[in-house]
C-alpha positions as CSV (number, residue, x, y, z in Angstrom):
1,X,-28.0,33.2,-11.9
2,X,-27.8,29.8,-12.4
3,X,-31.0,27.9,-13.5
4,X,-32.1,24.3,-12.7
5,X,-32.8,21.7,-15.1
6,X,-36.2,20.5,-13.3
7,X,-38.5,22.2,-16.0
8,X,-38.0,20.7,-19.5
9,X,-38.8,23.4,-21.6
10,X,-36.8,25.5,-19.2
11,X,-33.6,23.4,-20.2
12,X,-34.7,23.4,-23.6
13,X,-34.7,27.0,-23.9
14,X,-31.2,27.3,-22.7
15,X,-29.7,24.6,-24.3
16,X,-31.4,26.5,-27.3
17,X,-29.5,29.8,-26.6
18,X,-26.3,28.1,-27.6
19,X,-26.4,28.5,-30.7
20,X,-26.7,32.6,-30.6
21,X,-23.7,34.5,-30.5
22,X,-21.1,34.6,-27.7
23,X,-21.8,37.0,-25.4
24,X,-19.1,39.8,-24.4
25,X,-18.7,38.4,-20.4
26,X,-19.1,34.5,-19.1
27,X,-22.8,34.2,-18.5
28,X,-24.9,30.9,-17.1
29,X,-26.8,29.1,-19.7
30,X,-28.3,26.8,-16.9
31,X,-27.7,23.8,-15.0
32,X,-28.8,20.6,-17.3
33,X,-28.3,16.9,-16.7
34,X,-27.9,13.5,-18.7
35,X,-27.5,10.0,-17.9
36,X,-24.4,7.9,-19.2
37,X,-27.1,4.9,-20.1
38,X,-26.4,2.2,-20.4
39,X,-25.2,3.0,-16.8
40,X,-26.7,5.0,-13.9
41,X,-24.4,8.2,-13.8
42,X,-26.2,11.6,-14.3
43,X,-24.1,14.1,-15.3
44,X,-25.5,17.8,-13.6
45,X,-23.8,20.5,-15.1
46,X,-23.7,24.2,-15.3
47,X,-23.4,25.4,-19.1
48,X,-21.8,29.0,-19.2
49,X,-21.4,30.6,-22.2
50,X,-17.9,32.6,-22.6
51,X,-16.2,34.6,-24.7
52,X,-14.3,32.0,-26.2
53,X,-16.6,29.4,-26.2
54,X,-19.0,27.3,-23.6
55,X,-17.6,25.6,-20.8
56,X,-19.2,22.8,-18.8
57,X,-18.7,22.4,-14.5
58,X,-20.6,20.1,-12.3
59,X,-20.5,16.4,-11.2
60,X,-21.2,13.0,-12.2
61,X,-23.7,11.7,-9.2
62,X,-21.9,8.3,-9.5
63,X,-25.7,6.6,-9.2
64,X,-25.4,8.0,-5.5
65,X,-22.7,5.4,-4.2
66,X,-19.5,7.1,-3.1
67,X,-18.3,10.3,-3.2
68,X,-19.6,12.1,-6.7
69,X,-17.3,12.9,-9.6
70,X,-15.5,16.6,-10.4
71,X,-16.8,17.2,-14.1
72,X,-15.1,19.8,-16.0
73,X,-15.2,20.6,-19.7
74,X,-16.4,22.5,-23.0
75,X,-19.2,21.8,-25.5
76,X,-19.1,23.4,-29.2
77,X,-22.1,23.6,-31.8
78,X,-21.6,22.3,-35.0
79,X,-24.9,22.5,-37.1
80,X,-27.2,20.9,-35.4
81,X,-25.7,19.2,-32.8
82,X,-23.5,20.1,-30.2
83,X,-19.8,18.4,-29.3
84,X,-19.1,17.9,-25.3
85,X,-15.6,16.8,-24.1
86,X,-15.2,16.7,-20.6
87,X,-13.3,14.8,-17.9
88,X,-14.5,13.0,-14.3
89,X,-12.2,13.4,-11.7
90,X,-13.3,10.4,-8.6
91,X,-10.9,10.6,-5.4
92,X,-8.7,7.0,-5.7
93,X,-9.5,6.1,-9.2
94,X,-8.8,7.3,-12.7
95,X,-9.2,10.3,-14.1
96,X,-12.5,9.6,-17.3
97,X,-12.4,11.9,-20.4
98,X,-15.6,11.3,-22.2
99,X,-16.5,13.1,-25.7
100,X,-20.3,12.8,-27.2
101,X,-22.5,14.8,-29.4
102,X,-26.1,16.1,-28.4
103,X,-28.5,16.3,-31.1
104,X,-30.2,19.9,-30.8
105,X,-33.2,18.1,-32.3
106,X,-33.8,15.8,-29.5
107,X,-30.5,17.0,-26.6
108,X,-29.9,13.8,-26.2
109,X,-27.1,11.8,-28.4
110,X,-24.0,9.6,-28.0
111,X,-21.0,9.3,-26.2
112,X,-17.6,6.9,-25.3
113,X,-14.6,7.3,-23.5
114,X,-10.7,6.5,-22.7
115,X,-11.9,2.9,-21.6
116,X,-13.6,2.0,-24.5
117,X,-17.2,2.2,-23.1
118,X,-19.8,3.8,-25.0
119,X,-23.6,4.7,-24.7
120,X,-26.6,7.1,-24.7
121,X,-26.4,10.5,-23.8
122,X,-29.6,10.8,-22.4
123,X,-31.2,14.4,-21.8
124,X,-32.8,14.4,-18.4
125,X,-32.5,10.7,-17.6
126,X,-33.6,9.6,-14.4
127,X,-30.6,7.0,-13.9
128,X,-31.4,3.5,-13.0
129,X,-29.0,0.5,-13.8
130,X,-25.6,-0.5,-13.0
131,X,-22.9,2.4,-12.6
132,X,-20.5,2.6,-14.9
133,X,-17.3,0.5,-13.8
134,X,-14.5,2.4,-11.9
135,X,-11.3,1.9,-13.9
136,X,-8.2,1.1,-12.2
137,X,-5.3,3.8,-11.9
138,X,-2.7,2.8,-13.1
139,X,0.5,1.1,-11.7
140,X,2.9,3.8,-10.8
141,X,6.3,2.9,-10.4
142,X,7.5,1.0,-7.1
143,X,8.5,4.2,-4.6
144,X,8.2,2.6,-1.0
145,X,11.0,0.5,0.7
146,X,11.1,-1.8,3.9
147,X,13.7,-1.8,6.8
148,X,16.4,-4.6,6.2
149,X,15.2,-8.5,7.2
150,X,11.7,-7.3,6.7
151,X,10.1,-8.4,2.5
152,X,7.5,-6.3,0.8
153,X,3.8,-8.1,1.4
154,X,1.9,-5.7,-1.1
155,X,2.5,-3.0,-3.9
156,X,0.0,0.0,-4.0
157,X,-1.2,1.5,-7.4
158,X,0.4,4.1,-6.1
159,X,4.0,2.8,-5.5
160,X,3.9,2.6,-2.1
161,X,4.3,-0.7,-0.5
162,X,3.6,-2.7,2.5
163,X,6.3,-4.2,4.7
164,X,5.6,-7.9,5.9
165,X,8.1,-8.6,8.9
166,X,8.8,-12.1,9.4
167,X,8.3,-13.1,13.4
168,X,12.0,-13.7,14.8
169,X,12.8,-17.6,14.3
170,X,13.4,-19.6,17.5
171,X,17.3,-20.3,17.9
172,X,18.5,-24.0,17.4
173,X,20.5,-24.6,20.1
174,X,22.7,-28.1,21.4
175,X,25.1,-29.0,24.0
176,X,28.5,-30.1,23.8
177,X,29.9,-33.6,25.4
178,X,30.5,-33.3,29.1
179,X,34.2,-33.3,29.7
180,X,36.0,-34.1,33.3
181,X,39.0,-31.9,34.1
182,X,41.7,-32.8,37.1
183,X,42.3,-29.5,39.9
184,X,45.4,-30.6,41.4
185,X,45.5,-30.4,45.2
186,X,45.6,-26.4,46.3
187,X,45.7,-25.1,43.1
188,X,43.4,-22.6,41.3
189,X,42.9,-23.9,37.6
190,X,40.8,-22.9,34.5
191,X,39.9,-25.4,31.3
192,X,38.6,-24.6,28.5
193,X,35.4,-26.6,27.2
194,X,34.8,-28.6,24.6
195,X,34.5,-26.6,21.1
196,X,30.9,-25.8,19.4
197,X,30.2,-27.5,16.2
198,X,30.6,-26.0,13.2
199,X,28.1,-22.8,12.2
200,X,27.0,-23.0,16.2
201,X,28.3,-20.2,18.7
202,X,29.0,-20.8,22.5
203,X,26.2,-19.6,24.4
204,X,27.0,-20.3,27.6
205,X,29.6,-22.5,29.5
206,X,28.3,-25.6,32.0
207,X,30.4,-25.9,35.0
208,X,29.7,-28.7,37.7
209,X,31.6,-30.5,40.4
210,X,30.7,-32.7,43.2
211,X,33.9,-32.3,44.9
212,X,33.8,-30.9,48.6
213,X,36.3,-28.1,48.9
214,X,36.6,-27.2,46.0
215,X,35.1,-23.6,44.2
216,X,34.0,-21.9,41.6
217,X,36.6,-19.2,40.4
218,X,34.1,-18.3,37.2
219,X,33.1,-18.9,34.4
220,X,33.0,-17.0,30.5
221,X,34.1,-16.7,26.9
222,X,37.4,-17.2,26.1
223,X,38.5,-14.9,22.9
224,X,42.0,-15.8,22.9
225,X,41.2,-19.4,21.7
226,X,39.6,-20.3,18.3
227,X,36.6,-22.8,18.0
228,X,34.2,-20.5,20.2
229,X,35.7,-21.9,23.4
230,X,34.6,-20.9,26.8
231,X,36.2,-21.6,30.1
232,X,35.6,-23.0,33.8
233,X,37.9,-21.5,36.8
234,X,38.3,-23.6,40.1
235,X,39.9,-23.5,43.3
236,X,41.0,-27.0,44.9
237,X,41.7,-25.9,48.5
238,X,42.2,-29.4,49.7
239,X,45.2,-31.7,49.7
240,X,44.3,-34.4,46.7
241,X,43.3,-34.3,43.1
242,X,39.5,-33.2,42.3
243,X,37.3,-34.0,38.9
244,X,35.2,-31.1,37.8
245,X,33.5,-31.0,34.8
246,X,32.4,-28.8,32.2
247,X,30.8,-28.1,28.4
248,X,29.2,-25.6,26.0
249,X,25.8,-24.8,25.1
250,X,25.7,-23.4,21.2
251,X,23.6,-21.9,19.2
252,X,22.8,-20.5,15.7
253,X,20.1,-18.8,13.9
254,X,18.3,-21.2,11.4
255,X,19.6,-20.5,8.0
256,X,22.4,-19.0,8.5
């Protein structure tokens, strides 16, 4: 059964059996605790005694903020003092290994980890202070992608990325030069309008006339004439020349 670490000389008396022999199946030492000072962590772990050696399973409080910390690991006696290495596991941040020695004198004792911080093991500790700072996880290599004409905005620790999508850009558009074409009397008659500039495609063609008796025949792009041309249709149904007129409206997409 596993014992609490809320009497003193309870824990002391376990921590105290580790130095007898190993016994034949895992059995529970107790549950202890220590605090990382100069930080607030507690580490609450079970101490079980194997075969093979002890073994150390609980988690660091993290001062109470956040979601606590996975602690696995082992503990050996050496003399008088006993060597701990285990490892904090946090959800979203990296993984901690720390390693100390506990003095069997006093079960307190020293200890440091992978990120170069180091303190007091402190047996029993009631925490206080500042927790000990999260360490970043490393920057994994770039995995996401984004959709053609979008850019990436952000890279995750974890590779993935976010996708900024620019906001489509207003079309620059212009017109062409009013031209005036001649229907001759009863005829039907198409012209082509004036040409966009260059980098600017037709849009759409501008027909007009003021010319009674005279009609529309249509209007449209004309693909069988370079220069992005487009065309007016008319029908002169009377017996004398008619003006119409006619032009382009063009357009392009800014930067291209």
């Amino acid at each position: 059964m596993t014992r609490s670490c809320t009497v003193l000389s309870r824990c002391l008396l376990g921590i105290a059996l580790m130095v007898s022999a190993l016994p034949a199946s895992a059995q529970s030492i107790g549950t202890f605790s220590w605090q990382l000072q100069p930080y607030c962590n507690r580490l609450v772990v079970e101490v079980v005694a194997t075969p093979s050696g002890f073994t150390l399973a609980g988690l660091d409080d993290q001062c109470g903020n956040g979601p606590s910390g996975r602690v696995t690991g082992t503990a050996q006696v050496d003399g008088g003092n006993v060597a701990i290495k285990f490892q904090s596991v946090v959800p979203g941040v990296k993984d901690v290994h720390v390693v100390g020695t506990i003095s069997l004198g006093t079960y307190s004792g020293t200890w440091s980890d992978n990120g170069g911080l180091t303190g007091t093991l402190v047996f029993g500790g009631p925490g206080g202070g500042a927790a000990v700072p999260t360490p970043a996880l490393p920057q994994r290599r770039v995995s996401g992608t984004c959709v053609a004409g979008s850019s990436i905005r952000a890279i995750a620790a974890d590779g993935t990325v976010t996708c900024d999508t620019p906001a489509p850009a207003a079309l620059q558009c212009t017109n062409t030069s009013i031209h005036t074409f001649t229907v001759s009397a009863n005829t039907v008659s198409f012209f082509n309008n004036p040409a966009c500039p260059a980098g600017y495609d037709a849009v759409t063609p501008y027909c007009w006339t003021a010319s009674a008796g005279v009609y529309s025949q249509g209007s449209g792009y004309n693909a069988n004439v370079p220069g992005n041309a487009t065309f007016c249709a008319w029908q002169n149904t009377t017996g004398s020349e008619k003006s119409v007129f006619g032009g382009n409206m063009c357009c392009r997409v800014p930067g291209a």
